[in-house]
C-alpha positions as CSV (number, residue, x, y, z in Angstrom):
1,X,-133.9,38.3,132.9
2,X,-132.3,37.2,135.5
3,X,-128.7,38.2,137.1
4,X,-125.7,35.7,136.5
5,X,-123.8,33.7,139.2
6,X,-121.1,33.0,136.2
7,X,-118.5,34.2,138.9
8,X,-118.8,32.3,141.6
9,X,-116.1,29.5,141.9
10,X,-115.0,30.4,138.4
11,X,-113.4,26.5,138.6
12,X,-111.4,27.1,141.1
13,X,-109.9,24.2,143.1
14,X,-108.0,24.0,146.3
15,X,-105.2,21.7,147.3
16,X,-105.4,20.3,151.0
17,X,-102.8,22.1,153.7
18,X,-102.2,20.3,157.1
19,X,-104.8,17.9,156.5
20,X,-107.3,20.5,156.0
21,X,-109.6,19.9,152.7
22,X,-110.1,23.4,151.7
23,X,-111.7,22.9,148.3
24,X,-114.6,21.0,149.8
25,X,-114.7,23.6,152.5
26,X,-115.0,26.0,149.4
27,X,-117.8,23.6,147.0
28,X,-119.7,23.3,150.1
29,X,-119.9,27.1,151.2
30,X,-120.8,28.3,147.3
31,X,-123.3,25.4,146.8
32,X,-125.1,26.3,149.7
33,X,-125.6,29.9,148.7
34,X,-126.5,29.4,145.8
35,X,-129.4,27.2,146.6
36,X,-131.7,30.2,147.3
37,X,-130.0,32.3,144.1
38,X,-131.3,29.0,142.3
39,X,-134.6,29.3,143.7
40,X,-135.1,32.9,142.4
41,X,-133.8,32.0,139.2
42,X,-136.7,29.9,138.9
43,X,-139.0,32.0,140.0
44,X,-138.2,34.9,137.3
45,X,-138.3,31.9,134.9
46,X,-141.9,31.3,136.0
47,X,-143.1,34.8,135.8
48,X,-141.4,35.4,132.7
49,X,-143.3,32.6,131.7
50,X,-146.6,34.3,133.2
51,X,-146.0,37.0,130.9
52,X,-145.6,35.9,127.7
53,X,-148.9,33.4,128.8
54,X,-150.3,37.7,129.5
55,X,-149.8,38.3,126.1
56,X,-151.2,35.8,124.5
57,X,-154.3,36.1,126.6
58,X,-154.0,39.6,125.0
59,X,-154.0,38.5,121.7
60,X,-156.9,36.2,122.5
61,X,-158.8,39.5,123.2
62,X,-158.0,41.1,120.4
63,X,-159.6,38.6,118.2
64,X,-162.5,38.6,120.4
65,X,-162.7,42.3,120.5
66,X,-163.1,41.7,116.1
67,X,-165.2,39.0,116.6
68,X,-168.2,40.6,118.6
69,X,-167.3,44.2,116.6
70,X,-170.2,43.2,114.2
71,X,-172.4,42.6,116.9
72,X,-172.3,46.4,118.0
73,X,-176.1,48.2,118.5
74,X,-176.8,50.3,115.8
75,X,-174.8,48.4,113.2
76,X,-177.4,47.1,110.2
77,X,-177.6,43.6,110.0
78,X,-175.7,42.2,107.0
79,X,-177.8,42.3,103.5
80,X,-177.0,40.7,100.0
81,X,-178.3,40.8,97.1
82,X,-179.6,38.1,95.1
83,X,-180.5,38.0,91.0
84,X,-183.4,35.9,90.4
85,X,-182.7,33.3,87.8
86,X,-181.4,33.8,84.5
87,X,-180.5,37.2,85.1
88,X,-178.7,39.3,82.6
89,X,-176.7,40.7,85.7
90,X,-175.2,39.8,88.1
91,X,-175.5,41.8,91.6
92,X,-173.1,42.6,94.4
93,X,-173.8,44.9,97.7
94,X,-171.6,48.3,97.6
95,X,-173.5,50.5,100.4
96,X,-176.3,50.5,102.3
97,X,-179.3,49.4,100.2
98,X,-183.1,48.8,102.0
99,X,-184.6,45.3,102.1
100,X,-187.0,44.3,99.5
101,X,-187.5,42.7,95.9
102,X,-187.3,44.8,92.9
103,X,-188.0,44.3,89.5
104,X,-184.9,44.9,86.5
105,X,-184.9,44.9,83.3
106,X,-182.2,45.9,81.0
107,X,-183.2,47.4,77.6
108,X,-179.5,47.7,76.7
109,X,-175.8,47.5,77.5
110,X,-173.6,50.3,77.4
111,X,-170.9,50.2,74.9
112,X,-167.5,51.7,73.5
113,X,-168.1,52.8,70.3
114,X,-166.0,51.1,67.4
115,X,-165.1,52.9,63.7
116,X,-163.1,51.0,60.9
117,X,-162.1,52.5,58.0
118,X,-162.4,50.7,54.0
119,X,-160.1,47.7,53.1
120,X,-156.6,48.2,52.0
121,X,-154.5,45.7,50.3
122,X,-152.1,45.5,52.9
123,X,-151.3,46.8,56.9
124,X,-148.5,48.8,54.9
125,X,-150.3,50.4,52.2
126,X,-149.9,54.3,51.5
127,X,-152.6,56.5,53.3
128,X,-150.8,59.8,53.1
129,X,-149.0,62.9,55.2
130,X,-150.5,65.7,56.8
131,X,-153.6,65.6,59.9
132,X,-155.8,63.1,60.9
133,X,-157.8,65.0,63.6
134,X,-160.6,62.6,66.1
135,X,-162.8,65.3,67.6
136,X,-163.6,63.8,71.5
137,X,-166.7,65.1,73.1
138,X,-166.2,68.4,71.1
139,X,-161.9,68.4,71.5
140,X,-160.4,68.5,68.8
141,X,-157.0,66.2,69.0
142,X,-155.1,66.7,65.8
143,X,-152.5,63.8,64.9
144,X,-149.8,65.1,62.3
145,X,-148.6,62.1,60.3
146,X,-145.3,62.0,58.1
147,X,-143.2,60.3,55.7
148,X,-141.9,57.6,58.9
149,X,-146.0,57.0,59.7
150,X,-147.5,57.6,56.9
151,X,-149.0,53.6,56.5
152,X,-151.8,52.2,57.8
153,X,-150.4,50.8,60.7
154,X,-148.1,53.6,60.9
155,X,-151.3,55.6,61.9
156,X,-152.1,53.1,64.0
157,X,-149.3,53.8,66.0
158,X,-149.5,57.3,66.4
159,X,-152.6,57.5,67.5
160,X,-151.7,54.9,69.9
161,X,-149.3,57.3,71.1
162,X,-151.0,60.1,71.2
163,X,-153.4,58.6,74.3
164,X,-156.3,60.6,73.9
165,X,-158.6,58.3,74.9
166,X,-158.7,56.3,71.2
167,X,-157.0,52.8,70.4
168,X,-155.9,51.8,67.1
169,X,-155.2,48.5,65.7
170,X,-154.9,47.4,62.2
171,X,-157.6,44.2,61.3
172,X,-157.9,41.9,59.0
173,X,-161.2,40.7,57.9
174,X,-160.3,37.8,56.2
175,X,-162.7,38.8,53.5
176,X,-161.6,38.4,49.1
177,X,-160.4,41.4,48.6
178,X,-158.5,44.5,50.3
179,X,-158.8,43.0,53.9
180,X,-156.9,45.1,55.9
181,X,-158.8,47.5,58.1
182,X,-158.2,50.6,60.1
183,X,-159.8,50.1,63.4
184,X,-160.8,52.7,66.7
185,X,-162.1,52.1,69.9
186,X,-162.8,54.5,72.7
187,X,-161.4,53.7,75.5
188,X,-164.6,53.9,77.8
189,X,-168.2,52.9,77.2
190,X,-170.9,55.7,76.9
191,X,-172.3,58.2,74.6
192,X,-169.4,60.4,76.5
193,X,-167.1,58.3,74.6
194,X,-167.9,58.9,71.4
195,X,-165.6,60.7,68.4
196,X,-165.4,61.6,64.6
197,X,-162.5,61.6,62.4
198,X,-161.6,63.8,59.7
199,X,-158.2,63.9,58.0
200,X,-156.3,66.2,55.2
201,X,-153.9,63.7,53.7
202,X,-152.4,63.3,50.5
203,X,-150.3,61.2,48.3
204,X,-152.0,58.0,49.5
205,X,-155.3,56.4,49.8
206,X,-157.2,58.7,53.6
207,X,-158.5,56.5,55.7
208,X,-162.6,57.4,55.5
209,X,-164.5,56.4,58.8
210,X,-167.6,58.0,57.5
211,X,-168.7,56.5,54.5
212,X,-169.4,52.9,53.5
213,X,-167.5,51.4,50.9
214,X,-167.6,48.7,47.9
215,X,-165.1,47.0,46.3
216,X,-162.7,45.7,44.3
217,X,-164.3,42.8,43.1
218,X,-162.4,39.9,43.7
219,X,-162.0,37.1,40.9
220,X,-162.0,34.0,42.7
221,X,-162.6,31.4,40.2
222,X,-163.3,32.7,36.1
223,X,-163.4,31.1,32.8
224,X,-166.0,34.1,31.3
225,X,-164.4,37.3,29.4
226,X,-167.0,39.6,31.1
227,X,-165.8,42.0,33.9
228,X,-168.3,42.1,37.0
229,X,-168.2,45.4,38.7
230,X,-170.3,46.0,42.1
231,X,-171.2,49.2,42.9
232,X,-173.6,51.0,44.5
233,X,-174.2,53.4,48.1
234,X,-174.1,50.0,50.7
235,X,-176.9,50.3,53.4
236,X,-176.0,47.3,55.2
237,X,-175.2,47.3,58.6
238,X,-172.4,45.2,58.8
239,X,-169.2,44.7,56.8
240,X,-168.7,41.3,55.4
241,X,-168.5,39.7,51.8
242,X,-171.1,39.1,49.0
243,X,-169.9,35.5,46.8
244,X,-171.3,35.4,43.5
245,X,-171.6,32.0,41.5
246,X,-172.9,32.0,38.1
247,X,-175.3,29.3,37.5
248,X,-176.5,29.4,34.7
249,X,-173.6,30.8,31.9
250,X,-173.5,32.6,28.2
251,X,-173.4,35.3,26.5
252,X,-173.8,39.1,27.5
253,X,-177.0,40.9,26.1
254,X,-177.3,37.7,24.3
255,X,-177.8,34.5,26.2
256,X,-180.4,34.7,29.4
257,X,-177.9,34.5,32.4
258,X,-178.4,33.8,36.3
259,X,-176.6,34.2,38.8
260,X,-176.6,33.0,42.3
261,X,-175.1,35.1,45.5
262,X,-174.4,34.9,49.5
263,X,-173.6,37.3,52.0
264,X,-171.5,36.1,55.1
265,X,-174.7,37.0,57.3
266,X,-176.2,34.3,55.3
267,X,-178.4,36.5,53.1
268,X,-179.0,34.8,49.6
269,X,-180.7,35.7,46.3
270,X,-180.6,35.3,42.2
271,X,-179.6,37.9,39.7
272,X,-181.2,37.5,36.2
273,X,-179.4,38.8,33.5
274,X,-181.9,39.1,30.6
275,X,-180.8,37.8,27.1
276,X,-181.4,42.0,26.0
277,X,-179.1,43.3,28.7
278,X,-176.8,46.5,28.1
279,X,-173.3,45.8,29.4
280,X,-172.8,48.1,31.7
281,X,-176.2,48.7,33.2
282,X,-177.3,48.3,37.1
283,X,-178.5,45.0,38.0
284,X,-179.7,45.0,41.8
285,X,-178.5,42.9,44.3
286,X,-179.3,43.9,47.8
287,X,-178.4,46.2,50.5
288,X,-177.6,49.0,48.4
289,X,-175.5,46.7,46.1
290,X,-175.7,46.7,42.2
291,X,-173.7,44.6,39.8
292,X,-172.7,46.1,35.9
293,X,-171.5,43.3,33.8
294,X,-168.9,44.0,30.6
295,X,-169.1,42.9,27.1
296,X,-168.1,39.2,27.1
297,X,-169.3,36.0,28.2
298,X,-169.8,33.9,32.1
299,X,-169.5,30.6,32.5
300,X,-171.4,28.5,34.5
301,X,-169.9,28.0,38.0
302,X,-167.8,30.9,37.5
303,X,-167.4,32.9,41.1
304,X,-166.5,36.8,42.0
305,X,-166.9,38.2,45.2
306,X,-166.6,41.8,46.7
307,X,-166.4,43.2,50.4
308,X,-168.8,45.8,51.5
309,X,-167.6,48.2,54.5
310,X,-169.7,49.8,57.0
311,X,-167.6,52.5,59.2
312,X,-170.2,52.1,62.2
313,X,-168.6,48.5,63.7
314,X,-170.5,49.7,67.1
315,X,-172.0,52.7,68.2
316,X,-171.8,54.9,71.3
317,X,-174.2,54.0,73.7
318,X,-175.1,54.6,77.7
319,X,-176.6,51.1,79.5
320,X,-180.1,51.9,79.7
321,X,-181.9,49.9,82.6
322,X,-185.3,50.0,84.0
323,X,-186.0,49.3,87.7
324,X,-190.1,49.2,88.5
325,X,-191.2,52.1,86.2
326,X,-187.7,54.5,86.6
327,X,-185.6,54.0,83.8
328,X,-181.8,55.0,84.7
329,X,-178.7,55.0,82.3
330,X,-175.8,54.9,83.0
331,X,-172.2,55.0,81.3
332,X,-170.7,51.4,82.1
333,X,-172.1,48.1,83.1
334,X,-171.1,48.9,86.5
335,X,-174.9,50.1,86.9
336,X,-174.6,51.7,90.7
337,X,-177.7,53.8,90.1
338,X,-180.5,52.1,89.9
339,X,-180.5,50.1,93.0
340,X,-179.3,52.3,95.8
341,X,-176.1,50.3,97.1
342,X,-176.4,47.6,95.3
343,X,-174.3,47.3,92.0
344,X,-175.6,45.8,88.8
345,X,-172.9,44.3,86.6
346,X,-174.8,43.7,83.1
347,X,-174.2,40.4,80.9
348,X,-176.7,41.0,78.6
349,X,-178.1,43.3,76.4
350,X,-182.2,42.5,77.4
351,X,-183.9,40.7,80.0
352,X,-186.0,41.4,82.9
353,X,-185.5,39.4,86.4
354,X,-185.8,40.5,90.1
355,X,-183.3,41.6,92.6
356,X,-183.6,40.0,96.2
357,X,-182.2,42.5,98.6
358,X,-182.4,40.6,102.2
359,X,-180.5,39.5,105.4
360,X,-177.3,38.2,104.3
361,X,-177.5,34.4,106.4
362,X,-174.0,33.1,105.3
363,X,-171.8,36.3,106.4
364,X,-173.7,36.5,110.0
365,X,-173.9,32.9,110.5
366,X,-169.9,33.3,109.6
367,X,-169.7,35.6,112.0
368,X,-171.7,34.0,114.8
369,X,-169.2,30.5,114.5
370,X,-166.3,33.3,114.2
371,X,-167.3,34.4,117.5
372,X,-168.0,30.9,119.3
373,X,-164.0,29.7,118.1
374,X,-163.0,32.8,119.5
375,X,-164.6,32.6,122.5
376,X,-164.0,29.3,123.0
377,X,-160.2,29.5,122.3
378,X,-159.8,32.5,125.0
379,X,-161.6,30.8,127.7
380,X,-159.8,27.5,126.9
381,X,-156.5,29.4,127.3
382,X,-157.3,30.7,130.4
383,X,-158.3,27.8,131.9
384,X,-155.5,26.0,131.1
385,X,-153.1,28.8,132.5
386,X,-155.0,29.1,135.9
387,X,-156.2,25.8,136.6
388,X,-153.7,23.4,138.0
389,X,-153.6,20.0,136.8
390,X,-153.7,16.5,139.3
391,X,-149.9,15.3,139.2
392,X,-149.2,18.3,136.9
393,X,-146.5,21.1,137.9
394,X,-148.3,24.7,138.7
395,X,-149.9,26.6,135.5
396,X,-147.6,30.0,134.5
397,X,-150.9,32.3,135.6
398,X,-152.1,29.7,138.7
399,X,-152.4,33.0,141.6
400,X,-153.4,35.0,138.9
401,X,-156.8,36.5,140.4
402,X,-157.4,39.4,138.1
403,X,-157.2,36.8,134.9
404,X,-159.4,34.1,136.4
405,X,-161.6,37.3,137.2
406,X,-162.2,38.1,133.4
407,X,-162.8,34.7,132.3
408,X,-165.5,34.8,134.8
409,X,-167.0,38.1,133.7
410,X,-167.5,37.2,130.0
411,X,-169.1,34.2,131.1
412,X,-171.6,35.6,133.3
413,X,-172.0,38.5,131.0
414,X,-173.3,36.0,128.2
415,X,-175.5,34.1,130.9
416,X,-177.8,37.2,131.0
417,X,-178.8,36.1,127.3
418,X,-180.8,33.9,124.9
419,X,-178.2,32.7,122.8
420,X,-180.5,30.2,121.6
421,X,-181.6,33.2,119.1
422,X,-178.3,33.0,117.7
423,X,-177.7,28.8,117.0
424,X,-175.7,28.8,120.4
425,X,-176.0,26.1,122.9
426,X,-173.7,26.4,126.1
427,X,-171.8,22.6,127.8
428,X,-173.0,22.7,131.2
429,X,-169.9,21.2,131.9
430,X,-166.9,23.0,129.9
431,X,-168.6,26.4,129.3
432,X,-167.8,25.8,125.9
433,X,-170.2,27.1,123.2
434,X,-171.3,25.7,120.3
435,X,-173.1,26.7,116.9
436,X,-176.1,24.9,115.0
437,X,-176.8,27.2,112.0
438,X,-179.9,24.9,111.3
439,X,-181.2,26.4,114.0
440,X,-179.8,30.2,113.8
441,X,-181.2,30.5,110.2
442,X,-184.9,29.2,111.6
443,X,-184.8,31.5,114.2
444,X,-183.8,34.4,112.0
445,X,-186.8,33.5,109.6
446,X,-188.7,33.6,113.1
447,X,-187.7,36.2,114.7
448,X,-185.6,38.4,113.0
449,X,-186.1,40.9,116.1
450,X,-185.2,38.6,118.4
451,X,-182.1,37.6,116.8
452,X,-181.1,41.6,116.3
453,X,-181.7,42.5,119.4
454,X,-179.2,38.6,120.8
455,X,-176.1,39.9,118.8
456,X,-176.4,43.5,120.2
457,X,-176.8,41.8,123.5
458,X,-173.3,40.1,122.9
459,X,-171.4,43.1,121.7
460,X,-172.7,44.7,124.7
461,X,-171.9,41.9,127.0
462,X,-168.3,41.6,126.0
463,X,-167.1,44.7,124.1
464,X,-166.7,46.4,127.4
465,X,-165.1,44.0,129.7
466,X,-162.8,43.1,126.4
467,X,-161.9,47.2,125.9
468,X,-161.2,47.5,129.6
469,X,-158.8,44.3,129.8
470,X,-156.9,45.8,126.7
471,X,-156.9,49.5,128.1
472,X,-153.2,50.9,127.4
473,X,-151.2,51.4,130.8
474,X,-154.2,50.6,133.2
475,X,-156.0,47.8,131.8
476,X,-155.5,44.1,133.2
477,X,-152.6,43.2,130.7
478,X,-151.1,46.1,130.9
479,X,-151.3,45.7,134.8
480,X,-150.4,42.2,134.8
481,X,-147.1,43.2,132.6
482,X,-146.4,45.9,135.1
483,X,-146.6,43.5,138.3
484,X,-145.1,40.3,137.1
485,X,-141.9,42.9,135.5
486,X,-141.5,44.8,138.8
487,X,-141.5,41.3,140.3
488,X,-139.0,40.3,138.2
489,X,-136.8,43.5,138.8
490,X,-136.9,42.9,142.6
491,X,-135.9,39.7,142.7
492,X,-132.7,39.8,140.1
493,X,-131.7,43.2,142.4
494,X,-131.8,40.3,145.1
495,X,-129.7,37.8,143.0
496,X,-127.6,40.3,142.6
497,X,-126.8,41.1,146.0
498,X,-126.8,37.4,147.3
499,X,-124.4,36.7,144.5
500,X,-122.7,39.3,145.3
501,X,-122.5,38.2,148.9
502,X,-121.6,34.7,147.6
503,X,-118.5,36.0,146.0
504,X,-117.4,37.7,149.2
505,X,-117.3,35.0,150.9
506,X,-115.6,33.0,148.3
507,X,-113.1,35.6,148.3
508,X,-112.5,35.5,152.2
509,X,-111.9,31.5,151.7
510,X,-109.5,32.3,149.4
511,X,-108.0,35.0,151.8
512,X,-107.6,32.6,154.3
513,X,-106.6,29.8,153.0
514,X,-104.2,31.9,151.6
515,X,-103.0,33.2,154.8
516,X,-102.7,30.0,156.3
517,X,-100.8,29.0,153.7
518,X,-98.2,31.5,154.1
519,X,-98.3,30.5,158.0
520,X,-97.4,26.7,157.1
521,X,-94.6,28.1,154.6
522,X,-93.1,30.0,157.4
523,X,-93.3,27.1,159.6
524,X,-91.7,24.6,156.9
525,X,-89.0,27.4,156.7
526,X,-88.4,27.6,160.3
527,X,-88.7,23.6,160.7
528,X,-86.1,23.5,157.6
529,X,-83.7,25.6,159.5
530,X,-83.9,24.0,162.7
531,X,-83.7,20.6,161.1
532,X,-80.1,21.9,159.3
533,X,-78.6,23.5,163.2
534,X,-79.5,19.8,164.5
535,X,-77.6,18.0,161.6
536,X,-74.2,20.7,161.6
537,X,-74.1,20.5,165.5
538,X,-74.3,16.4,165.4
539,X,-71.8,16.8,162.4
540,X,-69.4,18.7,165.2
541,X,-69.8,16.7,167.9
542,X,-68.7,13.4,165.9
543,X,-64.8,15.0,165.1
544,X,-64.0,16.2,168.1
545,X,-64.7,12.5,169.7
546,X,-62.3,10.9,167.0
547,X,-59.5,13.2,168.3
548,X,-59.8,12.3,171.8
């Protein structure tokens, strides 16, 4: 920064004395000493200018530093992983896998297992007070429930808050009768995951995650006297409703009777009801199912239903995968095992398809054009703050040696190789590059070596004129900051003192033109004086004539 001349002159103005025009005497003295302050003014200007240019030079050689970092010796080239079509995964690279095409299939997903208790009536109905105990990979984690919790979704809750690994929720299935549904999941996929319940409650209805369960039938829609009862031990897999519609009506253990049913799963079927039937007896239906009829009559197009519950909603279960002839499991869909560093991510629970582990194109060829910007920007910036303009005014770094030095390094650094391996063609003219990746990607599917062994080239080309620029204390910014700075400091010490000089002699004009305004005081005092003898002795002279 650079020293003030704020006290020079200050506005001070000086009358003229004796025809003598002090002021200009003054103007003229300051302005000319302040013509050379003014010129190193502008020169701390400019090198303050050079510096900040420094910097960003700097900054252009950190990014370039980054840009050529993937191009280092040693470092793998970039691979991907590509699922073949219709996949049921999708992949993604998480390490260092090895080139090649492997065969997947997945035989199954993993899974969280899910258990549900028999209908209730309602999300508020009784279950009970005392323990409901889920055993987790052999822990026991007992749950005491009371009178404030002692509801279905009461229990919901405190399980809930518990947090051991179980969430609850109360369902409803929408099915005819006693729809409401107790519902666990584990909170993680995998045979680890998996629990039992058990409970000692009483004065309500326990939930039972064990055991299937039938009933109540439902009377949607009868006109008959008779009482249909399903029973049964259920063996069906999943929980949903069985609709009954009578189709052909009468009299029980008299008239021949048929009836007609559905499952939600779209199973179907016909129940005869012989004209000898006992009330009360077994009829089969399916899945475990049977039907007792009471003493009375049906009606035609009379309609009962019932919901059947199965506890197991979805078992426990590890993916299971198959890569060649290994088969792997693993707890999640997140299947990091069977390809080393890649990651499987399942979608489905079978399928086979191939995994293309290769050269990822699009991330290098990103990186090549990453690198031709960057280069391109640090050499334009360089050029522009070196290389004076026709009719232009001087650039900030224009007798900047060591700068013009580095751009001249990188660029014969890079003239030692084939960029032509890597897409890059180089203007004669600018020294600007340029990127085809038409014509990196067919030289990469030619010469894979060759391209390698271009970007190592690069790295090596640049990294260490690059490190050395941006060395800490001795490198070329740092050195360039240090010079233009002590610069600086030597020339606003030598404002200083030339302003200081300036003042002097300001204050010397003042001195003496204050000095030689005392004189002509003195002088008008002594005129003054003289000038009053003259008039009293002339006053004298007059009287003593008009006596005579």
């Amino acid at each position: 920064m650079a020293a003030s001349t704020s006290s020079i002159n200050n506005g001070i103005s000086l009358p003229n004395y004796a025809g003598i025009d002090f002021n200009s005497i003054l103007q003229s003295v300051i302005a000319a000493g302040q013509v050379p302050i003014a010129a190193l003014q502008q020169e701390v200007s400019a090198e303050t200018l050079a510096i900040s240019t420094v910097g960003n030079i700097s900054g252009d050689l950190t990014s370039l530093q980054s840009a050529v970092s993937p191009f280092q010796s040693g470092a793998a080239a970039p691979l991907t992983a590509y699922a073949g079509a219709d996949a049921p995964f999708s992949t993604s690279v998480t390490g260092s896998p090895v080139a090649g095409v492997y065969s997947v299939t997945v035989n199954q997903m993993a899974a969280a297992q899910i258990s549900a208790s028999q209908g209730y009536v309602a999300s508020n109905s009784v279950v009970g007070t005392g323990t409901i105990n889920i055993n987790i990979a052999g822990e026991n984690n007992p749950i005491t429930i009371d009178s404030s919790d002692n509801t279905l979704s009461g229990v919901a809750t405190a399980i809930n808050n518990a947090a051991i690994g179980v969430t609850a929720q109360v369902v409803n299935t929408g099915l005819g009768s006693n729809p409401y549904r107790l519902e666990l999941t584990s909170n993680s996929t995998g045979s680890a995951g998996a629990f039992t319940v058990t409970s000692s409650l009483s004065g309500g209805t326990a939930p039972d995650f064990n055991d299937t369960a039938v009933g109540p039938v439902s009377l949607d829609s009868m006109k008959g006297t008779a009482s249909p009862t399903v029973g049964g031990t259920y063996t069906g897999t999943l929980s949903q409703g069985y609709h009954f519609t009578v189709t052909s009506g009468g009299t029980i253990g008299t008239d021949p009777i048929t009836i007609a049913y559905t499952s939600d799963s779209g199973e179907t079927g016909t129940i005869n009801v012989g004209a000898g039937y006992t009330p009360g007896s077994a009829l089969t239906v399916a899945d475990g199912l049977t039907l007792s009829l009471g003493a009375g009559t049906l009606s035609t197009n009379d309609k009962f239903s019932v919901a059947a519950f199965n506890p197991d909603v979805a078992d426990a279960q590890n993916a299971v995968v198959q890569v060649g002839n290994q088969i792997v499991t693993s707890a999640s869909n997140e299947v990091t095992n069977a390809i080393s560093g890649v990651t499987l991510d399942l979608t489905e629970n079978s399928g086979t398809s191939t995994v293309t582990v290769a050269q990822d194109t699009a991330t290098q060829s990103n990186n090549i054009s990453a690198f031709v910007s960057t280069y391109n920007k640090i050499m334009t910036d360089i050029q522009q703050a070196t290389q004076a303009m026709p009719q232009a005014a001087a650039p900030p770094l224009a007798a900047d040696g060591p700068v013009e030095a580095l751009a001249l390094g990188m660029q014969l650094g890079l003239g030692t190789i084939n960029l032509s391996k890597l897409g890059i063609s180089v203007d004669d003219k600018t020294g600007q590059l340029s990127f085809d990746q038409s014509t990196y990607a067919q030289a990469l599917a030619s010469d894979p070596t060759g391209v390698q062994t271009a970007t190592n080239q690069v790295y090596s080309a640049l990294n260490g004129i690059v490190s050395d620029a941006l060395t800490a204390n001795t490198g070329l910014v740092a050195s360039q900051d240090a010079s233009y700075n002590a610069q600086i400091a030597q020339q606003n010490a030598q404002i200083t003192t030339m302003t200081n000089q300036l003042t002097q002699e300001q204050n010397e004009l003042l001195a003496e033109y204050a000095q030689m305004q005392g004189q002509v005081a003195a002088w008008t005092n002594v005129a003054q004086i003289f000038l009053s003898s003259s008039s009293s002795s002339s006053s004298g002279s007059s009287g003593l004539s008009s006596l005579a």
